[in-house]
VOGU-3710 file (C-alpha; in Angstrom, 3 decimals, decimal comma):
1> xxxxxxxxxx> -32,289/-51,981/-171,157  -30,303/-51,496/-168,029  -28,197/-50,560/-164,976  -26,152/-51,343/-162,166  -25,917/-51,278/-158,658  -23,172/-52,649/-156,357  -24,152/-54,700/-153,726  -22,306/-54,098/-150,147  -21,772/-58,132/-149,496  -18,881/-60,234/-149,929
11> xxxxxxxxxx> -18,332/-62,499/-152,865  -19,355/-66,279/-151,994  -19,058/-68,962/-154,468  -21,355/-71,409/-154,086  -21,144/-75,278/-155,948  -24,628/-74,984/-157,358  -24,485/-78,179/-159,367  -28,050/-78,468/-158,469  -29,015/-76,333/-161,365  -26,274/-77,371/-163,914
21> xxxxxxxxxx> -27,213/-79,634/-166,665  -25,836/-83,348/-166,007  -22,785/-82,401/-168,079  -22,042/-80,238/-165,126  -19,616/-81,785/-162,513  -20,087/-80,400/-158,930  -17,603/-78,968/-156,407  -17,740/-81,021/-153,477  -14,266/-78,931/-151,427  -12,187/-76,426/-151,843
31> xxxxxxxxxx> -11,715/-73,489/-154,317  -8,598/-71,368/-154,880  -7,852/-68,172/-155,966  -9,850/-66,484/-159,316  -7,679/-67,619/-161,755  -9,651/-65,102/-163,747  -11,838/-62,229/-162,427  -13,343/-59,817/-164,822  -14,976/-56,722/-163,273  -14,271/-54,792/-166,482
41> xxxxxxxxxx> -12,253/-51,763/-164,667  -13,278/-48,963/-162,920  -13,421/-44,752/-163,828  -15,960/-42,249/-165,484  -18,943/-42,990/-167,403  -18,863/-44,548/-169,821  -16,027/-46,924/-170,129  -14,149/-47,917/-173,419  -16,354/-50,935/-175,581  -14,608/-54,482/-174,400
51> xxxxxxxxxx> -11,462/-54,990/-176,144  -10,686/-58,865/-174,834  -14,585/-60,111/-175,435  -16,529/-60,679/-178,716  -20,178/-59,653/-178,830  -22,576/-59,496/-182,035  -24,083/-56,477/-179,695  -22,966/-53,232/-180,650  -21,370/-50,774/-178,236  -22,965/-47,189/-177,035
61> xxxxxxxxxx> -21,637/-44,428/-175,105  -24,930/-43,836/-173,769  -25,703/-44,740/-170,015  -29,029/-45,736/-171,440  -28,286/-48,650/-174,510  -31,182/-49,284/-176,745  -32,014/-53,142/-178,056  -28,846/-55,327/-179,723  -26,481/-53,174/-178,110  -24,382/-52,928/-174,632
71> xxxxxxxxxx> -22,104/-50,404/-172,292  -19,826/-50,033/-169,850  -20,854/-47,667/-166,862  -20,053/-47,150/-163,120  -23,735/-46,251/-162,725  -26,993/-45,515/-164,487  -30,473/-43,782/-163,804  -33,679/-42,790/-165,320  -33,597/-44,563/-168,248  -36,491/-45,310/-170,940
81> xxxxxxxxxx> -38,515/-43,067/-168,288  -37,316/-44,479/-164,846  -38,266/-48,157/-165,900  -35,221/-49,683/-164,886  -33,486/-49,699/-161,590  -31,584/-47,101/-160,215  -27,949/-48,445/-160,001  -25,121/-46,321/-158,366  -22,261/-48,550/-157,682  -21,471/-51,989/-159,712
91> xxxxxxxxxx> -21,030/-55,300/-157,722  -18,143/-55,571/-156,078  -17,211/-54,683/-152,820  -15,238/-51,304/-152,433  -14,688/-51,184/-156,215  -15,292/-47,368/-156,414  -16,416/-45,984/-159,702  -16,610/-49,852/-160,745  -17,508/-50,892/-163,911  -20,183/-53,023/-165,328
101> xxxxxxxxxx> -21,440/-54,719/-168,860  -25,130/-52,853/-169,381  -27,171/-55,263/-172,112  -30,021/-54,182/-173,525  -30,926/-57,541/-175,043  -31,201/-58,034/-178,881  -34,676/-58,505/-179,952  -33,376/-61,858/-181,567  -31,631/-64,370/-178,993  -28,053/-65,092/-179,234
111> xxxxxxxxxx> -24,162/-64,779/-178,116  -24,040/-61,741/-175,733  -20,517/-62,226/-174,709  -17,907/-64,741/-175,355  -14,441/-64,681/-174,728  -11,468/-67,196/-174,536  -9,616/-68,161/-170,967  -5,917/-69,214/-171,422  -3,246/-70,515/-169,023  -5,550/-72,783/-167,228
121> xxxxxxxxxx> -4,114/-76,147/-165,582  -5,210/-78,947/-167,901  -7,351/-82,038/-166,061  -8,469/-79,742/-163,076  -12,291/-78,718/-161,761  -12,688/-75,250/-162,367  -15,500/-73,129/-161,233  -16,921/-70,783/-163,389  -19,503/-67,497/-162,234  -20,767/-64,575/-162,701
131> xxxxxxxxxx> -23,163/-62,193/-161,079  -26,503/-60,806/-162,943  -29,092/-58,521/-162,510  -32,021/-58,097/-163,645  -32,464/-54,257/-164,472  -36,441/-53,718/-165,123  -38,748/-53,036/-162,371  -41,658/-54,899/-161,728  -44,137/-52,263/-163,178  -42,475/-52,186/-166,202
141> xxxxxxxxxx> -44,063/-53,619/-169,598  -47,435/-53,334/-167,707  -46,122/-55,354/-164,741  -45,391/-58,676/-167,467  -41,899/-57,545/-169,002  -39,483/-60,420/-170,798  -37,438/-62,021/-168,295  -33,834/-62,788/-169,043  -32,716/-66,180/-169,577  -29,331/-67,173/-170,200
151> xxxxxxxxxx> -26,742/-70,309/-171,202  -23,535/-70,274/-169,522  -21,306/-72,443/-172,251  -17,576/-73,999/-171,673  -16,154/-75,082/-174,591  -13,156/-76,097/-175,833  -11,027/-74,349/-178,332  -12,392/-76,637/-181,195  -15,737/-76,555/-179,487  -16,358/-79,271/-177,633
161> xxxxxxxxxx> -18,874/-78,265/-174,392  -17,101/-79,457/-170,951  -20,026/-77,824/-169,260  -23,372/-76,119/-169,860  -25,661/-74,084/-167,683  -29,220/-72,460/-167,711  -30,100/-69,701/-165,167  -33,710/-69,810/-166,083  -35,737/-66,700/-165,727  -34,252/-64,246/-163,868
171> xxxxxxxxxx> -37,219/-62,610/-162,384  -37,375/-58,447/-161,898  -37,307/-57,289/-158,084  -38,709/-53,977/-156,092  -34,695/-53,279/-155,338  -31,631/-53,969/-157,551  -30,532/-57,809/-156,498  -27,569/-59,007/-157,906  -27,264/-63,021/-157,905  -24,673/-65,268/-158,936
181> xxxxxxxxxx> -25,216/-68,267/-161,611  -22,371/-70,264/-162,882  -21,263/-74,196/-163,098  -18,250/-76,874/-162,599  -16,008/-77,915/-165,490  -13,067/-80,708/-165,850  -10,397/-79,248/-168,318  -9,264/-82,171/-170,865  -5,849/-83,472/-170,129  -3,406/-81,343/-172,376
191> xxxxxxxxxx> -6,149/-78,038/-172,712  -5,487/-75,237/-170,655  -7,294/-72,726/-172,481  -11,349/-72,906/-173,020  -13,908/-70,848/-174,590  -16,565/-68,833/-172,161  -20,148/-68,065/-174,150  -22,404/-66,081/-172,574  -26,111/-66,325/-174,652  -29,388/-64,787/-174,167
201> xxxxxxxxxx> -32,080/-67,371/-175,141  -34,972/-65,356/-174,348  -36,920/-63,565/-177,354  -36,514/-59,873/-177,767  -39,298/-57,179/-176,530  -39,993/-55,115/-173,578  -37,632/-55,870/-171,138  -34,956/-58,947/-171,370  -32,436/-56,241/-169,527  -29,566/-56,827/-167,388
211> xxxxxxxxxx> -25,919/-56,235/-165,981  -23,204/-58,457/-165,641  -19,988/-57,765/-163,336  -17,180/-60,327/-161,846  -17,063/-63,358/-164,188  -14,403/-65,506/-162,385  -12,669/-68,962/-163,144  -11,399/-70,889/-159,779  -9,801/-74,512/-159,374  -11,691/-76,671/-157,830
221> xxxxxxxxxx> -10,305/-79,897/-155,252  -10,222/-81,491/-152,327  -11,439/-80,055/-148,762  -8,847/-77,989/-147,275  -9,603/-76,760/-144,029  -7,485/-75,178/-141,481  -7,650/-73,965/-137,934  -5,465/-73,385/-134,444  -4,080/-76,754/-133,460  -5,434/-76,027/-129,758
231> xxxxxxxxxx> -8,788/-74,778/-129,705  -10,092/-75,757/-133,243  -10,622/-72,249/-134,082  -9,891/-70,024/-137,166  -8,807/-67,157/-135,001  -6,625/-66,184/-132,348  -6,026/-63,231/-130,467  -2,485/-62,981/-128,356  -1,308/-60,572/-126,237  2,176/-59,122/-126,896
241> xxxxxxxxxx> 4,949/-60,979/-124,331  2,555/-63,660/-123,701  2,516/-67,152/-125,263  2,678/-65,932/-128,917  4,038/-69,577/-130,642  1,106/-71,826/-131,137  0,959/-74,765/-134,292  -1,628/-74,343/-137,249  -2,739/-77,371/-138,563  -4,685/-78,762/-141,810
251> xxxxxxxxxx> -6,761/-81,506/-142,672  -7,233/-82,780/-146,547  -9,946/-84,485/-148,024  -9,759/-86,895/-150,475  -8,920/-85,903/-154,417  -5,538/-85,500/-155,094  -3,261/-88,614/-155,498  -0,370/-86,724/-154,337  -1,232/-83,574/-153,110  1,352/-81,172/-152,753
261> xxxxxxxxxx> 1,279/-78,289/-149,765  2,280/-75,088/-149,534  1,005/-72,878/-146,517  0,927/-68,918/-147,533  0,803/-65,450/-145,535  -1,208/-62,489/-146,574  0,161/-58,940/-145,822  -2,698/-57,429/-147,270  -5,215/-58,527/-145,127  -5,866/-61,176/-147,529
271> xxxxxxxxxx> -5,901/-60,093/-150,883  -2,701/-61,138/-151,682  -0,460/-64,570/-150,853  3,091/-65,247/-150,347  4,419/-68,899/-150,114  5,830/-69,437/-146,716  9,388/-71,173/-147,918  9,776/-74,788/-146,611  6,133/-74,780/-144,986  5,266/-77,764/-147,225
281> xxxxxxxxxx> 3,434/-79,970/-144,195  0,188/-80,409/-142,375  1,490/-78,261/-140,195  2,571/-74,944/-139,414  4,178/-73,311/-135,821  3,311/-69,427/-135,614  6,191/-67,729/-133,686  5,608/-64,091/-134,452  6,142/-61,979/-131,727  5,218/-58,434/-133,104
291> xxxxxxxxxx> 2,497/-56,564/-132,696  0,133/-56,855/-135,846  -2,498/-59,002/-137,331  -1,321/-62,120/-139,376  -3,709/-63,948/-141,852  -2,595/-67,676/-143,286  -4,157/-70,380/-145,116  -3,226/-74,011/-146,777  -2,856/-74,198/-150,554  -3,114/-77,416/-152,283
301> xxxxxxxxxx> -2,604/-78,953/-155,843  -1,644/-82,242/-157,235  2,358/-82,965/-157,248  4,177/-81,075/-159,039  1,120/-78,443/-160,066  2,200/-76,965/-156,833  3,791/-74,706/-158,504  1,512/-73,045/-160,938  -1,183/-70,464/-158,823  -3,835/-71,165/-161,280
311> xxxxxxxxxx> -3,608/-75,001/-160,288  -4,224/-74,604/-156,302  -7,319/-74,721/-154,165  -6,955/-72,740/-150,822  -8,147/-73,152/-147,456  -9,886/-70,914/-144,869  -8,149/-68,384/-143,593  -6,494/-68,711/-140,081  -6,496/-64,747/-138,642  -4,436/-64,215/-136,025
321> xxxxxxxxxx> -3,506/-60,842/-134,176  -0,763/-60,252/-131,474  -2,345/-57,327/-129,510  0,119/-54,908/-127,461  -0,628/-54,740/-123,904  -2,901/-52,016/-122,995  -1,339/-48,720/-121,438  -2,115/-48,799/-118,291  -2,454/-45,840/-115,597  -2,641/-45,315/-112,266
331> xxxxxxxxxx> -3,542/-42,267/-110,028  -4,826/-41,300/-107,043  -5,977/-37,687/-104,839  -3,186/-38,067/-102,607  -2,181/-37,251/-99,902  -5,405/-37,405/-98,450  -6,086/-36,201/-94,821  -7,609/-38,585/-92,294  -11,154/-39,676/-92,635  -11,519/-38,197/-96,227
341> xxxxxxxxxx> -12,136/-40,365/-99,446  -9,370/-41,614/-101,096  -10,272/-41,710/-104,902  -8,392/-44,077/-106,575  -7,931/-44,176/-110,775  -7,100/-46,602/-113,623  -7,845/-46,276/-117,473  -6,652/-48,788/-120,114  -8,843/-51,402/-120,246  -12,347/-53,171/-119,746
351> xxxxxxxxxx> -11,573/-54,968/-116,727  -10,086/-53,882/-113,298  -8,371/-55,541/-110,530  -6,872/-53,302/-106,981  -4,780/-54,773/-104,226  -3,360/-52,895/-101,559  -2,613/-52,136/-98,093  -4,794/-53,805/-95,132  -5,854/-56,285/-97,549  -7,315/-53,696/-100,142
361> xxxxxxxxxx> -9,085/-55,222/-103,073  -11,429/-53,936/-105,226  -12,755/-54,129/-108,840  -13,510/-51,004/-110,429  -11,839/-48,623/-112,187  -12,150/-45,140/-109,803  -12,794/-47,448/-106,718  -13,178/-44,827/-103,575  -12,856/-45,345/-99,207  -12,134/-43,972/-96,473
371> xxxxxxxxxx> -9,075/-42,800/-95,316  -7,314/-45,010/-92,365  -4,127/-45,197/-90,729  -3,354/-48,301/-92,292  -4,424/-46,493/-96,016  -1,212/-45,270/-96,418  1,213/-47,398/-99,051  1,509/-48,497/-102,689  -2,117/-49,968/-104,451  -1,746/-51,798/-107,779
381> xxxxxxxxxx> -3,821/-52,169/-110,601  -4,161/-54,523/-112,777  -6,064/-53,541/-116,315  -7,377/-55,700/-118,825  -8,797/-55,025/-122,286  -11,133/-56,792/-124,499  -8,728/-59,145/-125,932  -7,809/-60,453/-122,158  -4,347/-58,521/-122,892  -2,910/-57,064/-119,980
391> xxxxxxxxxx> -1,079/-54,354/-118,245  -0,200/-53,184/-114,435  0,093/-49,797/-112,458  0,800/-48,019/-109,423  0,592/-45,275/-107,438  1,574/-44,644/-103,955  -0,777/-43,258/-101,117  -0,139/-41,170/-98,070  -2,530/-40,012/-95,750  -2,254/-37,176/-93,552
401> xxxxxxxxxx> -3,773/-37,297/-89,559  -6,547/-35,014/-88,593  -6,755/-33,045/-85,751  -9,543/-33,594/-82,755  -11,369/-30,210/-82,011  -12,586/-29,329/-78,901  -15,691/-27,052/-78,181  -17,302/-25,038/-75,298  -20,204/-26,665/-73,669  -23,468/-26,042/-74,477
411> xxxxxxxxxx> -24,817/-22,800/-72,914  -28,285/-21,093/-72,238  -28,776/-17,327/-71,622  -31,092/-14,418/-71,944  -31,713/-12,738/-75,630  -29,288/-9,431/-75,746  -26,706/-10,923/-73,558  -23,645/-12,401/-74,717  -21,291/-15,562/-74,091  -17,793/-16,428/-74,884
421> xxxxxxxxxx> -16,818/-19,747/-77,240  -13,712/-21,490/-77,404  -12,797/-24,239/-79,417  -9,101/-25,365/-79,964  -7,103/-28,634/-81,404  -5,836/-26,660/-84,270  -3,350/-23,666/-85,895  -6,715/-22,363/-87,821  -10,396/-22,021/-87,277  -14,058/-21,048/-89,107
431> xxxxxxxxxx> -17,107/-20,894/-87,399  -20,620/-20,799/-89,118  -22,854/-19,612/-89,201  -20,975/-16,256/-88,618  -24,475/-14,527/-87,064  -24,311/-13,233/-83,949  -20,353/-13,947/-83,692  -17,935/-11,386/-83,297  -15,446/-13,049/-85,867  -15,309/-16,487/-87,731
441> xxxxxxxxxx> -11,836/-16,914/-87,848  -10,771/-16,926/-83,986  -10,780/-19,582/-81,845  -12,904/-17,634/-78,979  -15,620/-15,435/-80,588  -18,281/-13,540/-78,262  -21,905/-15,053/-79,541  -24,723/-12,811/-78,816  -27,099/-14,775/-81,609  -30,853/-13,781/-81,347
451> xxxxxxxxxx> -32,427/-17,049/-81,467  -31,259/-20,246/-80,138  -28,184/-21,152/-82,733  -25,869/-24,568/-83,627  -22,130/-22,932/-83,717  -20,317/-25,270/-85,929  -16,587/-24,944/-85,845  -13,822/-26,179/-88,735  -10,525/-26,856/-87,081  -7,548/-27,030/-89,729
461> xxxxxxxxxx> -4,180/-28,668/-88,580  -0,857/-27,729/-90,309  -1,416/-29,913/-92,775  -4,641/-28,613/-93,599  -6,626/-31,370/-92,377  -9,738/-30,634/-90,876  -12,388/-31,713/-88,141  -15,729/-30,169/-87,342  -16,925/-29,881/-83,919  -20,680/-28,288/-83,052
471> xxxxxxxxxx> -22,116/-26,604/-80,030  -25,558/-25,148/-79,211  -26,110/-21,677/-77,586  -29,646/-21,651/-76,012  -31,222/-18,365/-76,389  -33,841/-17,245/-73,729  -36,109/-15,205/-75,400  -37,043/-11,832/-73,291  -40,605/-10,792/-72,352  -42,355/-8,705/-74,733
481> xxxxxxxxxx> -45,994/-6,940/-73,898  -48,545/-5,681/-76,361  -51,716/-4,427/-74,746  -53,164/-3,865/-78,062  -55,302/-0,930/-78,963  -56,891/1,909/-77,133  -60,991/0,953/-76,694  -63,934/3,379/-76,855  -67,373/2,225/-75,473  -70,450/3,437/-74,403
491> xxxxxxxxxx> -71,332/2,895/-70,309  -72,212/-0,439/-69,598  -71,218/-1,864/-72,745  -68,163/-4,851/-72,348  -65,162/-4,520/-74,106  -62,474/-7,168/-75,167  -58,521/-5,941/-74,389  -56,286/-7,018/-76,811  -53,040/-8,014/-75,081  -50,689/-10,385/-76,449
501> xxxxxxxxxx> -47,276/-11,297/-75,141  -44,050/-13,303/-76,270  -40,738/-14,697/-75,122  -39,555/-17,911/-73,453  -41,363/-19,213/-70,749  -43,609/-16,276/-69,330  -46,376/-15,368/-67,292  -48,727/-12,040/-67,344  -51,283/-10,052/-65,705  -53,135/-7,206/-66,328
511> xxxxxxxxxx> -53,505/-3,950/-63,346  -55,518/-2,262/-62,168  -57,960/-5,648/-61,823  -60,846/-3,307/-61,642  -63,711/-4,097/-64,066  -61,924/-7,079/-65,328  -63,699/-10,456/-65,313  -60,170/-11,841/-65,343  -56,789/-10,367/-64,924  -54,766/-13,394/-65,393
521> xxxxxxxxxx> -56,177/-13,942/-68,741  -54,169/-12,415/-71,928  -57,267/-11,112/-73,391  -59,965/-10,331/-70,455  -63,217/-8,289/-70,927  -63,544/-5,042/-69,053  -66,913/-3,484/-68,479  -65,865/-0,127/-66,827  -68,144/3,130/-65,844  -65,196/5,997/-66,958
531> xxxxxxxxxx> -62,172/6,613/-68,215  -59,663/3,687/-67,557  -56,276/3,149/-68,544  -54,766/-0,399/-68,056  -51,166/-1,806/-68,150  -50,365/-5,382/-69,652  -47,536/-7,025/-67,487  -45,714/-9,944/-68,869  -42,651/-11,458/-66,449  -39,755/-14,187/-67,224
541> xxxxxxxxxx> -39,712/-16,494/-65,710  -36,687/-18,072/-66,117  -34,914/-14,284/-64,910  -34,768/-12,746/-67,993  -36,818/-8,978/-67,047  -40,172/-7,533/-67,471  -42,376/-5,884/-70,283  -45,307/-3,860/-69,759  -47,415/-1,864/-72,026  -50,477/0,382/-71,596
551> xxxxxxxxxx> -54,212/0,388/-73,304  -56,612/3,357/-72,530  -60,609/2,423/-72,297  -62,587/5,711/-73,027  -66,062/5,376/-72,075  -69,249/7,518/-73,300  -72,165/8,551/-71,334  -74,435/8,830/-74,896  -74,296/9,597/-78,455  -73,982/13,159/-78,917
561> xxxxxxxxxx> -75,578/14,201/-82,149  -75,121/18,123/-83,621  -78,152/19,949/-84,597  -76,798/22,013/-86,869  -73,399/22,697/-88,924  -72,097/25,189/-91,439  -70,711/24,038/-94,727  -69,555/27,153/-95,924  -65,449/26,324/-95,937  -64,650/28,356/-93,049
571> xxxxxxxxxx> -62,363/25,619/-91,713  -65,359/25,527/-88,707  -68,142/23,524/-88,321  -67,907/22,880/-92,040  -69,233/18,732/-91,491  -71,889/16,921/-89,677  -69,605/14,692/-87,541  -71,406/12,617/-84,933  -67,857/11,375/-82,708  -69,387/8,726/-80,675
581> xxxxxxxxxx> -70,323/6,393/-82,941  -66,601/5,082/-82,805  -68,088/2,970/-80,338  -70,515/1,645/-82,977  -68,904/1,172/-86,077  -71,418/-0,597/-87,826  -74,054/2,054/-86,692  -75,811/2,561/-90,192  -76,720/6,713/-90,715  -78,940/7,939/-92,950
591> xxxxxxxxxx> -80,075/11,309/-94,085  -83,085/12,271/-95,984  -84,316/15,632/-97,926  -87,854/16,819/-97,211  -89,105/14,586/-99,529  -87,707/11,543/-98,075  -85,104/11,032/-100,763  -81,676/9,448/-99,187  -79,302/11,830/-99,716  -76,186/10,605/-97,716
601> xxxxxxxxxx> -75,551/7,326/-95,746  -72,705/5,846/-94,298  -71,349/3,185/-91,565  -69,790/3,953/-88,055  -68,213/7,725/-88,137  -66,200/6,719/-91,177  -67,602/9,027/-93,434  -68,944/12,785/-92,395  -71,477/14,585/-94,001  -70,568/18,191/-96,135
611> xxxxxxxxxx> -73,831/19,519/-97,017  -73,782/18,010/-100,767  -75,619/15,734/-102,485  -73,782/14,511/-106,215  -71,220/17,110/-105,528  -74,102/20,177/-105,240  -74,389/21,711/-102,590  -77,982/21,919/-100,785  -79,938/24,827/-99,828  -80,419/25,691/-96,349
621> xxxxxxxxxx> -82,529/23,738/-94,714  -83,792/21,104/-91,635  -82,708/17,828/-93,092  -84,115/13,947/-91,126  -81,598/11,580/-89,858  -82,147/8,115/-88,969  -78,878/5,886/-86,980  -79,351/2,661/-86,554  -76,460/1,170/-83,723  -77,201/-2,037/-84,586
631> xxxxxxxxxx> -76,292/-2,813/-80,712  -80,150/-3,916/-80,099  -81,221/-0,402/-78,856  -84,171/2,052/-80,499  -83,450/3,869/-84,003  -82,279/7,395/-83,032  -84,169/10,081/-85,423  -83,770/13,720/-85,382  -83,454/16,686/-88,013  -79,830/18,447/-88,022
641> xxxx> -80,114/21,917/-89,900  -77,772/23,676/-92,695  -77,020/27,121/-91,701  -74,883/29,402/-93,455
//
């Protein structure tokens, strides 16, 4: 069973000698190019059976092969009820619609695939891989499925092994892991072609599943590594009109008895070499001076075996990129008046560096100050980007001088009255805040504000530059008198006034003084016998008039209570209304029916009494009242009569 996955990492070829047999020989430097690279194609599912391979499995169109047989998909899923692995992309990297070999392994072990590798160079180390995976989940065959095991065989063309490998088990994961398994090989002197055999050794069953994808066959030589003859490093980054010629050097380990260079240049970001003519030594001078990124490396081979690709073992690649200067800019808010921030500007890079007038420096990239008289002039920029490539700009400052306003003094007067402002220094003028002022764009409004006010004053030049100049009109606030509410009392009784008075800085009295414990006191007590009426005089006293106002005291020899009233609608007499006791308002009344049922009560004279009870009228009658003043004195009790 199986399917395939493609797993986002790059290809590494690793000398795993370690788990060759000890026919294998080991790569101890270098590798070159695949000399082949089987992937087996790319496009819909399925592919066509393998044309270039033998197998003794047979081929299926079906996504899902059953045992002994094998296809070639892009992807599989859900097969023999979701046992194997999900697989949506093959192995290598950005191989869309890849292919891969699916083997569903024959129940008896054997050959799985086996093909023949011609044009190889004849007494060289070759390397040869490929990548499996193991395409049962771990659940599957009640969690103890057949592993597959496999031989990776080199032979000859009349059979003789050069190399043999076992992978072991390949053990089932949660996810779809591809790994590589492969082994070293010495091609006979005079053989440049060799057999590949693939075989599955494991027995047949549930499970024993897997995909194969990028078999490759690399020389194999000496160390070959490369790097910037400076720094030791395997890249560079240079900035366009810089220092763009620096050497590339190489060092070679031992292997070759006359090993033969040949440095090469990729213009397609590495996955294809061109032989750089004459560059046949140790070392190599870069002297591109365009803008672009440039990838090299060392090829090596012995003598004259140069000049076969399949023969050379590479180096690491030496990347490096000339980077164009960044575009810098430059700009600022000018002209800028005196005194106002000058906002400076720069965009282009990571890094920031100002200079300027008056010894200006600064190190960001919207720096902002001040205005001055020595601002004025040309500030410089200098912008770097993340490769330390860089770029400079200007732009050219002029400030503008501000004008000096002038304001009237501070003033104080009385409320109502008016004064006259006057600022000056410019061509133009607004005032705030415009209450009180007869207009906001003069230079001498007439402020008659109503509370003490801060008169702020913009003064614009012709240039339009501005200064602010502020001024406070003190407002005297005028006398104001509030004797409070007429009083009603019964004689003998005391009574509170309830004056209160307001302005800036006053004094007060009350007249006539007569029956007043106090009359310098805002709220005195008066105790007269009859009839008083009493004026509340409050004076300035910083000149600014005189409010008075008056406050009647009614006084009341007795409670006067009616004997009698008519309820009968005539618009006379029609309620029981009892007047004084507006001089007891929490007097409680009460009157009763002859049967002493409560029938009406009230408080004070708030409520007067129409001869109902519940809405009904009552019949004619004598009816008891009891008032209670709730001043200390006796209950008063009487009858009062209906009449009609």
């Amino acid at each position: 069973m199986k399917s395939i996955f493609f797993f986002k990492i790059a290809i590494v070829l690793i000398c795993i000698g370690g788990r060759m047999t000890s026919a294998a020989q080991v790569c101890t430097g270098s590798l070159g190019d695949p000399v082949v690279n089987v992937n087996f194609g790319s496009g819909v599912n399925p592919g066509n059976q393998l044309q270039a391979a033998s197998t003794t499995y047979n081929f299926t169109s079906s996504i899902c092969p059953n045992d002994g047989s094998y296809t070639v998909v892009n992807s599989t899923a859900g097969c023999f009820n979701s046992s194997w692995h999900t697989i949506a992309e093959d192995h290598t990297p950005n191989d869309a619609s890849g292919y891969i070999m699916l083997v569903n392994a024959s129940v008896t072990p054997g050959d799985f695939y086996v093909d023949t590798v011609k044009n190889l160079c004849a007494n060289t180390t070759f390397e040869f891989a490929a990548w499996i995976l193991n395409v049962l989940l771990p659940n599957a065959c009640g969690s103890n499925p057949i592993r597959p095991k496999l031989t990776f065989t080199i032979e000859t063309i009349t059979g003789a092994v050069l190399g043999s490998y076992s992978t072991g088990d390949i053990a089932s994961s949660g996810t779809p892991t591809w790994k590589q398994y492969g082994l070293f090989f010495t091609t006979p002197i005079n053989t440049n072609s060799v057999v590949i055999r693939l075989t599955n050794t494991a027995p047949g069953g549930c499970g024993n599943d897997l995909a194969l994808d990028d078999i490759t066959f690399r020389p194999c030589g000496p160390s070959v590594s490369t790097s910037v003859a400076n720094n030791s490093q395997t890249t560079a980054n240079l900035c366009k009109g810089g220092v763009t010629n620096i050497p590339l050097t190489a060092n070679i380990g031992n292997g070759y008895i006359v090993p033969a260079l040949q440095w090469q240049e990729s213009s397609m970001n590495g996955n294809t070499w061109a032989d750089i003519a004459g560059a046949n030594s140790p070392s190599y001078q870069f002297t591109k001076t365009a803008v672009g990124v440039y990838k090299y490396r060392l090829s090596v081979a012995e003598g004259t075996n140069i000049v076969i690709n399949n023969c050379r073992v590479a180096s690491n690649i030496i990347t490096i990129t000339i980077h164009d200067i960044p575009v810098a800019t430059a700009a600022s808010n000018s002209p800028v008046c005196e005194k106002r921030a000058i906002n400076l500007s720069a965009t282009g890079g990571i890094t920031y560096a100002w200079t300027g007038p008056a010894g200006f420096s600064a190190i960001s990239a919207n720096p902002s100050f001040p205005a001055q008289t020595n601002s004025p002039g040309q500030y410089i920029v200098t912008v770097t980007d993340s490769f330390g490539c860089n770029n400079t700009a200007s732009v050219s400052v002029i400030t503008l001088p501000k004008p000096l306003a002038s304001i009237s003094n501070t003033q104080t007067f009385c409320e109502g009255n008016t004064v006259s402002l006057l600022a000056g220094g410019g061509i133009a003028y607004l005032w705030s805040p415009a209450t009180g002022l007869s207009g906001i764009n003069i230079p001498n409004p007439i402020a008659s504000p109503g509370d003490t006010t801060n008169y702020s004053v913009v003064v614009f030049s012709a240039n339009n530059c501005t200064d602010t100049a502020t001024v406070t009109m003190n407002v005297i606030k005028r006398p104001t008198a509030n004797a409070g509410p007429d009083k009603i009392l019964l004689r003998g009784l005391p009574v509170v006034l309830d004056g209160s008075a307001g302005g800036s800085n006053v004094s007060f009295n009350w007249s006539p003084v007569t029956f007043l414990n106090d009359p310098l006191l805002i709220q005195p007590v008066a105790t007269p016998l009859q009839d008083i009426r009493y004026t509340l005089n409050v004076i300035s006293n910083d000149g600014c008039g005189l409010a008075t106002d008056e406050v009647i005291v009614k006084v009341y020899d007795d409670i006067y209570i009616p004997t009698a009233f008519s309820p009968n609608n005539d618009g006379l007499n029609d309620t029981w209304r009892i007047e004084a006791l507006i001089v007891a308002p929490n007097a409680s009344v009460i009157i009763f029916n002859r049967y002493g049922k409560i029938i009406f009560e009230t408080t004070g004279n708030s409520k007067q009494w129409d001869g109902t009870y519940k809405g009904i009228s009552l019949p004619v009658g004598a009816y008891t009242y009891m008032i209670d003043l709730k001043n200390g004195k006796p209950l008063i009790k009487g009858t009062v009569m209906i009449v009609r």
